[in-house]
C-alpha positions as CSV (number, residue, x, y, z in Angstrom):
1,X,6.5,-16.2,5.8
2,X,3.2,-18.1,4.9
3,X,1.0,-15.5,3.0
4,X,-2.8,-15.8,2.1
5,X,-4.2,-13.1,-0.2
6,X,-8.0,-11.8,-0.7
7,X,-8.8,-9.1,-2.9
8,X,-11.3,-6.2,-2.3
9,X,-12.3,-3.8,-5.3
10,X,-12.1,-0.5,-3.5
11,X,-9.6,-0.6,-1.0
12,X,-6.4,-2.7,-2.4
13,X,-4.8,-6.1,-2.1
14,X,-5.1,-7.5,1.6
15,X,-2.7,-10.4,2.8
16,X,-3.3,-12.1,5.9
17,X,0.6,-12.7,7.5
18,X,2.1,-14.6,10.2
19,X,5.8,-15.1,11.6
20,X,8.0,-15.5,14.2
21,X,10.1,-12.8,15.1
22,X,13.2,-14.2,13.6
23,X,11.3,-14.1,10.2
24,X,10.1,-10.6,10.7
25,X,12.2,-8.0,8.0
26,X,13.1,-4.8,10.3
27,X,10.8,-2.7,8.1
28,X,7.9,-5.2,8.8
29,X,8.1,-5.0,12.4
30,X,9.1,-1.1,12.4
31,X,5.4,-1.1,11.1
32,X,3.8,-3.4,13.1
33,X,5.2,-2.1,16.2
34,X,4.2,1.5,15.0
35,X,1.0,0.5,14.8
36,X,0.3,-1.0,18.3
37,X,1.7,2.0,19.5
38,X,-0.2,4.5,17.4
39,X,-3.3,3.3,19.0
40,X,-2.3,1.4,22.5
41,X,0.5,4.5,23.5
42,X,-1.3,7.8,21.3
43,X,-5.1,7.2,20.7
44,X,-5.4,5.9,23.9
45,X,-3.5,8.0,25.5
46,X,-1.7,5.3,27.9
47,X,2.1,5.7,28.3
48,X,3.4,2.1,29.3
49,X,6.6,-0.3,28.0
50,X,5.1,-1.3,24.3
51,X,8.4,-3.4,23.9
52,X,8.2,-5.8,26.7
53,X,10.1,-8.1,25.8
54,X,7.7,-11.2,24.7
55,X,8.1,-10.4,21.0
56,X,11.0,-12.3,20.8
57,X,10.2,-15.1,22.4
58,X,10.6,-18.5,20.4
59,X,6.8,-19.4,20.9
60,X,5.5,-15.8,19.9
61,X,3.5,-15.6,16.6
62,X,2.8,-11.9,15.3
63,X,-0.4,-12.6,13.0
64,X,-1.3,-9.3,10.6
65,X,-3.8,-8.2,7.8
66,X,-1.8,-5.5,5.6
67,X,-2.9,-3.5,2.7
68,X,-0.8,-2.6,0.1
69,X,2.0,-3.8,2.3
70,X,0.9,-1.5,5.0
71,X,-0.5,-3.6,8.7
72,X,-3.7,-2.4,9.1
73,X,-5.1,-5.1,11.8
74,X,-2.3,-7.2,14.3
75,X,-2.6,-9.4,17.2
76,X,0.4,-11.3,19.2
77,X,-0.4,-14.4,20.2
78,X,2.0,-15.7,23.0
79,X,2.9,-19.2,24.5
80,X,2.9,-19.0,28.4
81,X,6.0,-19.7,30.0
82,X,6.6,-23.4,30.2
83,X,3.8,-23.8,27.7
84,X,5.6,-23.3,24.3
85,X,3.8,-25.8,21.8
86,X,4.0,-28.5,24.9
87,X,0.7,-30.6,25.4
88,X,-1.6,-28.7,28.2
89,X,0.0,-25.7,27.4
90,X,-2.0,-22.5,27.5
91,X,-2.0,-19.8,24.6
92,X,-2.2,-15.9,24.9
93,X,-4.1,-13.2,22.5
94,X,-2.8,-10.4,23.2
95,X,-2.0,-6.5,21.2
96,X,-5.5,-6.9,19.0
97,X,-5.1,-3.8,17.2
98,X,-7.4,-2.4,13.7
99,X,-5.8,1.3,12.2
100,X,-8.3,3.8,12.5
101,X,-8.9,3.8,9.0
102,X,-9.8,0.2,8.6
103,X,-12.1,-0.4,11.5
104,X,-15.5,-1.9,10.9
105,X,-14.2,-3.6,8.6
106,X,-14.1,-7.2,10.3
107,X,-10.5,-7.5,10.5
108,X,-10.3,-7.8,14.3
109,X,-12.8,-10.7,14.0
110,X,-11.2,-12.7,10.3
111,X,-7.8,-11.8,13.2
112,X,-9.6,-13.8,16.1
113,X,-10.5,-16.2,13.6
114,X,-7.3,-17.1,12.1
115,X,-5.4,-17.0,16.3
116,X,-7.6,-19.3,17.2
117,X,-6.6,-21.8,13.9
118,X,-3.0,-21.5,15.2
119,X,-4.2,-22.6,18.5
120,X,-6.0,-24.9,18.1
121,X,-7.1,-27.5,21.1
122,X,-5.1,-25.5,23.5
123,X,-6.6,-23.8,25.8
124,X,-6.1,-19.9,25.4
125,X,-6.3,-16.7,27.7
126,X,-6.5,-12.7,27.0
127,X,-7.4,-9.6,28.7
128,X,-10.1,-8.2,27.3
129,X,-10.4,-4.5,27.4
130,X,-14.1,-4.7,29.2
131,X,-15.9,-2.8,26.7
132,X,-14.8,-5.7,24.7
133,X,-15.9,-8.6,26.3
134,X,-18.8,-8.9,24.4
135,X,-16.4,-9.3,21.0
136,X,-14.3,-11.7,22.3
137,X,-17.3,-14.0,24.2
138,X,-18.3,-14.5,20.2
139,X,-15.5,-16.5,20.0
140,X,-16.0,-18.4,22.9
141,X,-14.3,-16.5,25.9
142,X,-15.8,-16.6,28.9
143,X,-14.7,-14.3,32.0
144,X,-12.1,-16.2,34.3
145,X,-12.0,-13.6,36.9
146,X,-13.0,-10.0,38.3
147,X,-12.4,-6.5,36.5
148,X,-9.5,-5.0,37.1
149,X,-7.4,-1.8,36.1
150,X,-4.0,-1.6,33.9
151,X,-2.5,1.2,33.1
152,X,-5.8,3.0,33.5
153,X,-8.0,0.9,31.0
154,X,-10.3,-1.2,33.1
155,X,-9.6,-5.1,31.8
156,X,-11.3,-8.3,32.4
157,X,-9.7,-11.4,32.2
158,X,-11.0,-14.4,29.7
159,X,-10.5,-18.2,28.8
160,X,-11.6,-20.1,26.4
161,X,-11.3,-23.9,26.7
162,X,-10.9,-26.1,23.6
163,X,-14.5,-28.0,22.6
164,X,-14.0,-31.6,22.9
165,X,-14.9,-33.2,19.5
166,X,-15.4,-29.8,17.6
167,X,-13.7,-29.3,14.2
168,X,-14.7,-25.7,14.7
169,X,-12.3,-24.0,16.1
170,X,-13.0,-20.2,15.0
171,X,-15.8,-19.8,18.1
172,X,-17.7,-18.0,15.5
């Protein structure tokens, strides 16, 4: 599991992970899953199927900030179906989650940063929750279609389409 570590003075050691779920230890993805569910299923109060399923999927990537060993920031990033790693195919963001305790921090955005790295020139889709838009148009999103509702959070679908002949590929 590739590791990159930063330090910060006051609140611990923080590691930027990422791995497929076969290289996930249980205890690691106990947490992880804990986490999206703390805020998705419990702060938000929105009862829906956390486990769908797509976790386990050969082109899934769970990418994670943890401190101490503890995930404090996570985001999933998905390979549409038929798209795994092939040429043309389109990437998903999707599960961007920050504890409560380390928000405004930045780690959502160092997150975005280091998804759209593992993209790269593909092109790559999320639904924004829409008080969110303006976050994820920093990194180049654009809306790709109306508002819409799910699961009582209203949502509004983005894309962003690779730069032809950028070397930046953070959006930031």
């Amino acid at each position: 599991m590739p590791t990159q570590t930063t330090q910060t003075a006051a609140s611990g050691r923080l590691e930027f992970r990422v791995a497929s779920f076969a290289d996930l230890p249980a205890r690691t993805l106990h947490d992880l899953l804990r986490l999206r569910v703390d805020v998705f299923v419990v702060e938000q109060e929105c009862a829906y199927p956390e486990i769908d399923g797509r976790d386990v999927e050969p082109g899934t990537r769970h990418l994670w900030f943890a401190r101490d060993g503890r995930p404090v920031a996570y985001l999933r990033l998905l390979a549409e179906p038929g798209g795994a790693g092939e040429p043309g195919g389109v990437a998903r963001i999707g599960r961007v989650v920050v504890a409560r305790d380390a928000r405004g921090q930045g780690l959502a955005a160092r997150l975005m940063t280091e998804a759209l790295t593992v993209v790269g020139s593909r092109p790559c889709v999320l639904a924004a929750q829409s008080h969110l838009v303006g976050f994820y148009a920093r990194f180049g999103f654009t809306p790709s279609g109306p508002e819409y509702v799910e699961d009582g959070i209203p949502h509004v679908p983005m894309r962003r389409d690779p730069v032809v002949g950028s070397a930046d590929r953070s959006g930031a």
